[in-house]
C-alpha positions as CSV (number, residue, x, y, z in Angstrom):
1,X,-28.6,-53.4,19.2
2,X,-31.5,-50.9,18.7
3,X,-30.6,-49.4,21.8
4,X,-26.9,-48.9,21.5
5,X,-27.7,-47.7,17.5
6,X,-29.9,-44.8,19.1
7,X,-27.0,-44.3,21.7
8,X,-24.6,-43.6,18.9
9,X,-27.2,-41.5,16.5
10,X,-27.4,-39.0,19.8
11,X,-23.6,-38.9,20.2
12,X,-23.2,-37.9,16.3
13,X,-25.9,-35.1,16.4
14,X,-24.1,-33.6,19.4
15,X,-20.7,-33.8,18.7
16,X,-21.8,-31.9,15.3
17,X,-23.2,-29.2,17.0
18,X,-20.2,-28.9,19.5
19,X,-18.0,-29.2,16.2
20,X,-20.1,-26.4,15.0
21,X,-19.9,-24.3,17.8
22,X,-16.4,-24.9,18.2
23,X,-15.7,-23.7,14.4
24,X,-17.8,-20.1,15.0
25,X,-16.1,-19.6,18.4
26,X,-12.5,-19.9,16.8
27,X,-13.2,-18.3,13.5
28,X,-14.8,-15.2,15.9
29,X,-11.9,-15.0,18.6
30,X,-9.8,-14.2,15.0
31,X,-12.1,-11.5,13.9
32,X,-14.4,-9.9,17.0
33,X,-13.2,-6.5,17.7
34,X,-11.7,-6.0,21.5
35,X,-13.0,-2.6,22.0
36,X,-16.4,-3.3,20.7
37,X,-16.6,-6.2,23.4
38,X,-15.3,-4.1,26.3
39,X,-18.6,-1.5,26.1
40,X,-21.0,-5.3,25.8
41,X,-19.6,-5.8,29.4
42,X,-20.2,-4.7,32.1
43,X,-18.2,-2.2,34.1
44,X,-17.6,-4.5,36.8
45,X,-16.4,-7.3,34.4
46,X,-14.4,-5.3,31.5
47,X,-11.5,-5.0,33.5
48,X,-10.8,-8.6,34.5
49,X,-12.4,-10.2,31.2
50,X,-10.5,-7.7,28.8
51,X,-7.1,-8.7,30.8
52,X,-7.6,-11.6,31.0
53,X,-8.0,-12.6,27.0
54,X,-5.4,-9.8,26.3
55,X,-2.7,-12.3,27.7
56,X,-3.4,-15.3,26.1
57,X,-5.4,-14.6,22.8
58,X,-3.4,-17.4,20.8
59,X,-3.3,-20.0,23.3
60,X,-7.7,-19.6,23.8
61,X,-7.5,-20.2,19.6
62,X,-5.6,-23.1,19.8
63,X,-7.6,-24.5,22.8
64,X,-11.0,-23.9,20.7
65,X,-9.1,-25.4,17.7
66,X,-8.6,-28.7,19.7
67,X,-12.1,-29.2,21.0
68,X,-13.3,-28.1,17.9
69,X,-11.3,-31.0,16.2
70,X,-12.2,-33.6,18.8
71,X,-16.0,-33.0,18.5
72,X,-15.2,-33.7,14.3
73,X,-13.3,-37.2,15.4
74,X,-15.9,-37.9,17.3
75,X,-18.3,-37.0,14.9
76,X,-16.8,-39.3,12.1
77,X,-16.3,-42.1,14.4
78,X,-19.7,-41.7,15.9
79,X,-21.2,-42.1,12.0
80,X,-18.7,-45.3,11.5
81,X,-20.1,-46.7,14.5
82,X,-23.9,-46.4,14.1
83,X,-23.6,-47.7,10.2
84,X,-21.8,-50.8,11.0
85,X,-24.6,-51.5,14.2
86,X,-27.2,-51.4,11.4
87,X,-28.4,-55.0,10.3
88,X,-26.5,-56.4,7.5
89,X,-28.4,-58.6,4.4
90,X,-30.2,-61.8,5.3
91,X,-29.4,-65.2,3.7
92,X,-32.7,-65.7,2.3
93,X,-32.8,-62.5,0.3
94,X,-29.6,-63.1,-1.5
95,X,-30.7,-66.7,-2.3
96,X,-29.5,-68.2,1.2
97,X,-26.1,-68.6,0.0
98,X,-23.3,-67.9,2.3
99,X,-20.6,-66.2,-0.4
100,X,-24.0,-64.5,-1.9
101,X,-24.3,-63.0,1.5
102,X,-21.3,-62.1,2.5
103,X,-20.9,-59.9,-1.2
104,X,-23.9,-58.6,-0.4
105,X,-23.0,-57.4,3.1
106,X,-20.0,-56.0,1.6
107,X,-21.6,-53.9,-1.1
108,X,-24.3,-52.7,1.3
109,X,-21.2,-51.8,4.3
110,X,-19.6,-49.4,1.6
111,X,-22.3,-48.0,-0.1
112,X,-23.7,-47.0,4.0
113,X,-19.2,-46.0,4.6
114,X,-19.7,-43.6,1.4
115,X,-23.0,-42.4,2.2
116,X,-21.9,-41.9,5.7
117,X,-18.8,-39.9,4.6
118,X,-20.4,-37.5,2.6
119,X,-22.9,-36.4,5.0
120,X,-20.0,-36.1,7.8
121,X,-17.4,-34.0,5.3
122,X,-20.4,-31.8,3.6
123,X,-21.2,-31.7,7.2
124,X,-18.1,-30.3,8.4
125,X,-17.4,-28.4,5.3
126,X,-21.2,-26.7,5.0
127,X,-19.9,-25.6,9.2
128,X,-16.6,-24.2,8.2
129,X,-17.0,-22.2,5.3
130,X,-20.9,-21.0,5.7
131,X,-21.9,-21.4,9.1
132,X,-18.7,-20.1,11.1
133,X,-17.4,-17.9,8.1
134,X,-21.1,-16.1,8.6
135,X,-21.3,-16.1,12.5
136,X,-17.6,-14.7,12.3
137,X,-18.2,-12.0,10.1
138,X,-21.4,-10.4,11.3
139,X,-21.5,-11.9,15.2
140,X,-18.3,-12.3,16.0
141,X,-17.8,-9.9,19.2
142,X,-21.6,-11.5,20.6
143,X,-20.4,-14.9,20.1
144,X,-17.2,-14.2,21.7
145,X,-18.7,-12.6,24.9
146,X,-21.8,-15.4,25.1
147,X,-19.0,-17.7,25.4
148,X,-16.9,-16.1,28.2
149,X,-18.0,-18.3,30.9
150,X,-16.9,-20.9,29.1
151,X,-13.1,-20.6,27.7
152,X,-11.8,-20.7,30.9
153,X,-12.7,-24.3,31.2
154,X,-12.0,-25.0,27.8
155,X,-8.5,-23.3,28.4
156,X,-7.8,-25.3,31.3
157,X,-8.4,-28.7,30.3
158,X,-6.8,-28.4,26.9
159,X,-3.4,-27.0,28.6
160,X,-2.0,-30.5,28.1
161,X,-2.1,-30.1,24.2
162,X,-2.3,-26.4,23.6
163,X,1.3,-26.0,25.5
164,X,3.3,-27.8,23.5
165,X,1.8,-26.4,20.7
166,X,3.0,-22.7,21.6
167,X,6.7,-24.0,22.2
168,X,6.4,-24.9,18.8
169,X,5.0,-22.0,17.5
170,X,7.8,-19.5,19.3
171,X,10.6,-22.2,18.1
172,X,9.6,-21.4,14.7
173,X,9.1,-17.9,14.9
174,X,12.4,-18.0,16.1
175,X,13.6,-19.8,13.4
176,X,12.0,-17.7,10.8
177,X,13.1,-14.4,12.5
178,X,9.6,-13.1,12.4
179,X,8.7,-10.3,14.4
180,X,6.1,-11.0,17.6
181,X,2.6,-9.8,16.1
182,X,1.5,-6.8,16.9
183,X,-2.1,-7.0,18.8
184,X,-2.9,-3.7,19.9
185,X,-1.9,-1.9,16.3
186,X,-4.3,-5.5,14.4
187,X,-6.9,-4.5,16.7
188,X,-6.7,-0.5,15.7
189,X,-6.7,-1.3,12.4
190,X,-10.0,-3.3,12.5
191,X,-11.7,-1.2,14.6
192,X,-10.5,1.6,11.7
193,X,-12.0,-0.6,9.3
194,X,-15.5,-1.7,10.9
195,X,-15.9,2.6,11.5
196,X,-15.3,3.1,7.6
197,X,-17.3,0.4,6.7
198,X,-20.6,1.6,8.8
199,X,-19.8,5.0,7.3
200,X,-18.7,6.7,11.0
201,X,-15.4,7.9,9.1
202,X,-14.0,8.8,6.0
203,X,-11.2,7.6,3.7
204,X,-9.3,11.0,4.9
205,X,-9.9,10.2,8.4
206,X,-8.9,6.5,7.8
207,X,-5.8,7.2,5.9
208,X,-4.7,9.8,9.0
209,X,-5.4,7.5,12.0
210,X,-3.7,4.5,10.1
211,X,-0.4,7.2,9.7
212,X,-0.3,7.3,12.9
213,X,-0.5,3.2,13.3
214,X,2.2,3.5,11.1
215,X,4.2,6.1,13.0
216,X,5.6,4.1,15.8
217,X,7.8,1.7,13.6
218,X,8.6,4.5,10.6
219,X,12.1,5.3,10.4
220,X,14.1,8.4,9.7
221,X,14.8,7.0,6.6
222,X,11.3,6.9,5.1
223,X,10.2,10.5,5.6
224,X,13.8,12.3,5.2
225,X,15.6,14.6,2.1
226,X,17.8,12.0,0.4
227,X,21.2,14.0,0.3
228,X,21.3,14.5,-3.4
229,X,17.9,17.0,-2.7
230,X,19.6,18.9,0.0
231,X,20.1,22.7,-0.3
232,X,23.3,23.7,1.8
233,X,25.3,27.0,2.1
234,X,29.3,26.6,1.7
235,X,31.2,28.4,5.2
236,X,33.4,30.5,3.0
237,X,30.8,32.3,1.3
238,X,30.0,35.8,1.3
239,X,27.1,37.6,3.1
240,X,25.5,38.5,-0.7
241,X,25.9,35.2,-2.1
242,X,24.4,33.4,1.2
243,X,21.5,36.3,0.8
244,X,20.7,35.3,-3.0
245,X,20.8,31.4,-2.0
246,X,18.5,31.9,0.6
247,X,16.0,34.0,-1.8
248,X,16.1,31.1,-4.5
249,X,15.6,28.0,-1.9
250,X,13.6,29.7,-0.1
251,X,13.6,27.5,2.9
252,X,14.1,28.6,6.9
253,X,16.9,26.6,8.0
254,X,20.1,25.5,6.1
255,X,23.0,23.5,6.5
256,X,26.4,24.8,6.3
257,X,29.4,22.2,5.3
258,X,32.7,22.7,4.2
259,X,34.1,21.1,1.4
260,X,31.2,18.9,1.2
261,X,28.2,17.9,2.7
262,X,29.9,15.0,4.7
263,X,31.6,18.3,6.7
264,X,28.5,19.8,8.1
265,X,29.7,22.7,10.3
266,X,25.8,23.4,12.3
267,X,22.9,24.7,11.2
268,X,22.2,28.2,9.3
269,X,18.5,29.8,10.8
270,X,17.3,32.4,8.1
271,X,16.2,34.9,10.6
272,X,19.8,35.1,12.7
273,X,20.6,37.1,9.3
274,X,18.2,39.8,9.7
275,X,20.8,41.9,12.3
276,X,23.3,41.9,9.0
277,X,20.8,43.9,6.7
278,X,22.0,47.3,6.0
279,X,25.1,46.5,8.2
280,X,28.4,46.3,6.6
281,X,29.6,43.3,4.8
282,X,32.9,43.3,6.8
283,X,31.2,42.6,10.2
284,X,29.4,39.5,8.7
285,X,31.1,36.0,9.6
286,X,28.6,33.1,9.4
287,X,30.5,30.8,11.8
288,X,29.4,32.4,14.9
289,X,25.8,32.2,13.8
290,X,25.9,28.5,13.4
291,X,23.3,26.4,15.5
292,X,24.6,22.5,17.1
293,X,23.5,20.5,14.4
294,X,21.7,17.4,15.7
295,X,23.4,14.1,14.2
296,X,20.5,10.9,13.5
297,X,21.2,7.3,11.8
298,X,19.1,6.4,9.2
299,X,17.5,3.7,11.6
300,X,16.0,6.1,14.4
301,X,12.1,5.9,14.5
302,X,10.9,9.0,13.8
303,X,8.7,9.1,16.9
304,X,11.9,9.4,19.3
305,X,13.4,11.6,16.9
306,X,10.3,14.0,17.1
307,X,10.5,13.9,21.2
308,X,13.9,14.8,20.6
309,X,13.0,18.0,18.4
310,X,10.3,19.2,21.1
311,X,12.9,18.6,24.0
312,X,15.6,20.9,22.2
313,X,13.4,23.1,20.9
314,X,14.7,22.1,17.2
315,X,13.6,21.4,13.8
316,X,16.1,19.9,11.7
317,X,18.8,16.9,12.0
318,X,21.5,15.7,9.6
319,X,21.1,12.0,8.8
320,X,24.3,9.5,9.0
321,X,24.0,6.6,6.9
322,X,26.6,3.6,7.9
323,X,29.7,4.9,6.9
324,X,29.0,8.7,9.1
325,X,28.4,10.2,5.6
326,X,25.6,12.6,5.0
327,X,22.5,10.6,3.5
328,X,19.7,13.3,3.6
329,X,18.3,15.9,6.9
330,X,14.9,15.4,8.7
331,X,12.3,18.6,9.8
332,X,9.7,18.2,11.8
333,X,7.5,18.8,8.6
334,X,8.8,16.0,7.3
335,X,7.2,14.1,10.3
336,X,4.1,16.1,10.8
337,X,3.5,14.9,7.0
338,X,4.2,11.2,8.0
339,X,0.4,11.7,9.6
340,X,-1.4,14.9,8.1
341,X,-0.3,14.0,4.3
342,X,2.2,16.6,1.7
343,X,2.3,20.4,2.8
344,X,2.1,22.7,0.6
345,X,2.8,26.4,1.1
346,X,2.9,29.3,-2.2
347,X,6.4,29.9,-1.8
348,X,7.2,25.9,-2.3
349,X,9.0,24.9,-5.7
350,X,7.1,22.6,-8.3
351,X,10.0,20.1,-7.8
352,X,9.4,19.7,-4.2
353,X,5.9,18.6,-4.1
354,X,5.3,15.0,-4.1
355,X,7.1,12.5,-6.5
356,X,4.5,11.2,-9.3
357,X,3.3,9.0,-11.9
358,X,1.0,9.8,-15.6
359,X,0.7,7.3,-17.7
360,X,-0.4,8.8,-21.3
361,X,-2.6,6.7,-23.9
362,X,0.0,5.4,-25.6
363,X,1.1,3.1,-22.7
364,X,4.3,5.6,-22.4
365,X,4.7,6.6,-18.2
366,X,6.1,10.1,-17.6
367,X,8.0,9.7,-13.7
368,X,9.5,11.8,-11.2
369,X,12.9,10.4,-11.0
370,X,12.4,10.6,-7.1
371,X,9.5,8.1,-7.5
372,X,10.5,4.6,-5.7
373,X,10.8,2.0,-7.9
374,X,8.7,-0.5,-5.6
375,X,5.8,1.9,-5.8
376,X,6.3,2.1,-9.9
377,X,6.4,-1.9,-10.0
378,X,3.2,-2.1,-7.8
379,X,1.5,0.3,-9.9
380,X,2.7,0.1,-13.2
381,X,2.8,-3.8,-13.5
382,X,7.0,-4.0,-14.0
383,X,9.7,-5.7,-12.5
384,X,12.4,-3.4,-12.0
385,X,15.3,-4.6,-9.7
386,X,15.9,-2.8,-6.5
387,X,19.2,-2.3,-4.6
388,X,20.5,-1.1,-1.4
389,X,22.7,1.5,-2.8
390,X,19.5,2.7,-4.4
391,X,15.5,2.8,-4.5
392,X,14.0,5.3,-6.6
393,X,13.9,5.8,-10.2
394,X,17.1,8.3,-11.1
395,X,19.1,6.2,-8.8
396,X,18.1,3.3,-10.7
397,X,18.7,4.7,-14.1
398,X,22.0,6.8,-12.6
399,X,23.7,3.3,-11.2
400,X,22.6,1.5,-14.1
401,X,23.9,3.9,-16.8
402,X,26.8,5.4,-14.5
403,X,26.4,8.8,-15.3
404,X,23.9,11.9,-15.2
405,X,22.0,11.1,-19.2
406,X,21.5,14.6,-20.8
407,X,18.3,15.9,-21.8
408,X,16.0,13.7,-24.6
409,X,19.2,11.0,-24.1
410,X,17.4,7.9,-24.6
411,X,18.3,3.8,-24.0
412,X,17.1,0.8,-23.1
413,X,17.3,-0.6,-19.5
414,X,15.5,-4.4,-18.1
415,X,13.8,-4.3,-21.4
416,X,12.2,-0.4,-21.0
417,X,12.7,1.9,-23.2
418,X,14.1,5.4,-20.9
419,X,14.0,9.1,-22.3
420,X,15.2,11.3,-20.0
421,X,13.0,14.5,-20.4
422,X,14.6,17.1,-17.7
423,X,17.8,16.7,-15.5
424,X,20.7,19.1,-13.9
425,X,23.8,18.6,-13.6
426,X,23.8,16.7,-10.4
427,X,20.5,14.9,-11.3
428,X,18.0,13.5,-13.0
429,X,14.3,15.2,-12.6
430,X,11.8,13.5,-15.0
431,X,12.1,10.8,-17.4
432,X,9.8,9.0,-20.0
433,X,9.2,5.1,-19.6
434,X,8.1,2.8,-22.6
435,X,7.7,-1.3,-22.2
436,X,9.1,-2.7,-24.9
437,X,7.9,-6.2,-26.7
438,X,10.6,-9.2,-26.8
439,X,11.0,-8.4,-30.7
440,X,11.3,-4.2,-30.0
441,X,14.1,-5.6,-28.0
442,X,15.8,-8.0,-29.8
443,X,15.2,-5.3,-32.9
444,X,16.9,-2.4,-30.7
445,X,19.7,-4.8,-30.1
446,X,21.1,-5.7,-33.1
447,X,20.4,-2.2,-34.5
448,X,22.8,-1.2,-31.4
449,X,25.2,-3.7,-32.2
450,X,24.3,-4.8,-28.8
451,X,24.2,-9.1,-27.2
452,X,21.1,-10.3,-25.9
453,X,22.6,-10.9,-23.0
454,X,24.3,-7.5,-22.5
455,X,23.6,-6.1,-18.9
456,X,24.9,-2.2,-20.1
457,X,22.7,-0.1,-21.3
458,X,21.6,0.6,-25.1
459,X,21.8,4.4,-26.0
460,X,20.5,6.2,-28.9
């Protein structure tokens, strides 16, 4: 009995180191950094070792995760096993009774099961959230690469488990409609991280390279003019009046439409105009200066769209939403500041320049009514609903209200109090915001003549 107790004693204290090991080699294939590992190797090995974990990432987590969970059931059991060999309580202690015995056997088998189970779940515990959680964060990459020669046996005989476990994995993300994760753009992001953290970049230099992360799945939509900020010359008019629109907008390239924007007829460069100074007005017609203007959904990824511009040797497209309206037009700026950040130049308007947020002491917000209303709810702590026909401020307030408010107009909409400060006869610009309590409400209400459950706006 001695024998076989000492047997079992040896299997526990191996099976929780194993279960310890097991624990830091899965928590540090989650977190080691790829590139960091491929300059620990050799150049003989990168290659083949790099390529090789590169393929099957998930399926060597899982197959630590099951040896790491078979070392723990062997642990437990190993514990069970060595407390019930121990001797249980004589006759003659307990008074040489045989029900005095057998309570006492009882009492001393659970207090050993209890006993037992807290050492084997601090155990486990004490491995999981210090000593893996530790190794992981500070060793992960070494403990990753002192481990190589052994996750391919490790793979390999867990295949039988770790299979069926990946069909279940795809047949959910199926199910779900997630997207396949993205290893390469995880792994630039940590390796962007770790550099910041160990102070080898800067939070300009992290913000750019994570742009460009970023920059493969953007869409047109994200970076373009939103059709209501659109500056665009009418066919029919005259040489001066196309002369004093470009000296007020002050931009390069214009679109020309007729009738509307919907009708875009090409694409107005500023300099073709320069043959027509001090010519006469009569041998102007814009038509024939009119460059192809490129057509683009809303959906393109700005990264084709760019190749596009360098292959034509172009700088501006006219966006499409679903219907073939006009939502907005692209420029390579816009795309160049997808990475780099805003650009500024002198001859810019104020009104052009990023949209922004001030909050003032008195709790009030003053917005840019082209601010986007998910950014104001992140920021500003509200709950403002968001739409597909619209996702900045003015186009909340303008579907909400149905109308362009005047100057200083002021109501109440979702329970915030809205002055408009500046706005043009197309738009809104800028507009005061002010949360309002459940009794400023219910007071502005009834002085409105208003329901508490009215959806429509409450002017004053």
């Amino acid at each position: 009995m001695f024998e076989q107790s000492q047997y079992w004693n040896w299997i526990t204290v191996i099976s929780a180191v194993l279960s310890a090991y097991c624990s830091a080699l899965q928590m540090s294939l989650v977190e080691y950094s790829r590139g960091e590992l491929e300059l620990k190797l050799k150049p003989s090995d990168r290659k083949r070792w790099i390529d090789w974990m590169r393929d099957r990432e998930e399926e060597l987590i899982l197959s630590v995760a099951v040896w790491r969970r078979l070392f723990a059931a062997v642990l437990i059991l190993s514990v069970l096993l060595s407390i019930g060999m121990h001797g249980g309580v004589s006759p003659a202690a307990v008074g040489g009774s045989d029900e005095a015995t057998l309570s006492a056997q009882t009492a001393q088998n659970t207090l050993h099961l209890a006993i037992g189970a807290l050492i084997v779940f601090g155990w486990l515990w004490l491995v999981d959230v210090g000593v893996a959680w530790s190794i992981s964060e500070h060793v992960a990459t070494p403990m990753v690469r002192l481990s190589l020669w052994l996750l391919p046996t490790l793979d390999f005989l867990s295949k039988p488990f770790v299979i069926p476990l990946l069909w279940l994995s795809e047949a959910i993300r199926r199910l779900v409609g997630a997207e396949q994760r993205d290893d390469l753009e995880e792994e630039l992001r940590q390796v962007v991280e770790d550099s910041q953290r160990e102070g080898n970049i800067g939070e300009a230099e992290r913000d750019m390279i994570e742009a460009v992360v970023d920059f493969r799945t953007a869409t047109v939509y994200e970076v373009m003019t939103p059709r209501i900020d659109v500056e665009g010359i009418e066919l029919s008019n005259d040489l001066e009046a196309i002369k004093a629109f470009v000296i007020e907008a002050g931009h390069s390239r214009f679109p020309v439409y007729t009738t509307d924007l919907d009708h875009i007829e090409g694409i107005l460069y500023v300099k073709d105009l320069l043959p027509y100074v001090g010519r006469p007005i009569e041998d102007f017609e814009l038509k024939l200066l009119l460059r192809q203007a490129i057509l683009v959904p809303e959906s393109r990824r700005i990264a084709d769209l760019l190749s596009d511009f360098q292959k034509r040797q172009v700088h501006m497209a006219i966006v499409l939403d679903e219907y073939g309206g006009t939502a907005g037009l692209v420029t390579i700026e816009d795309i160049v500041e997808e990475i780099v950040g805003e650009i500024h130049d002198e001859h810019e308007p104020e009104d052009e320049a990023e949209p922004s947020m001030h909050e003032a002491e008195d709790g009030t917000v003053v917005v840019d009514a082209r601010y986007h209303i998910d950014d104001l709810n992140d920021e500003w702590g509200t709950t403002l609903p968001e739409d597909q026909d619209f996702d900045t401020v003015g186009g909340w307030v303008f579907a909400t209200v149905g109308r362009i408010p005047e100057p200083e107009e002021r109501f109440v909409l979702n329970g915030i109090e809205v002055t408009v400060m500046t706005a043009e006869r197309t738009h809104l610009k800028r507009v005061r915001l002010r949360k309002l309590s459940e009794e400023q409400i219910q007071d502005h209400l009834e002085s409105s003549g208003a329901s508490a459950d009215s959806n429509q706006p409450n002017g004053t």
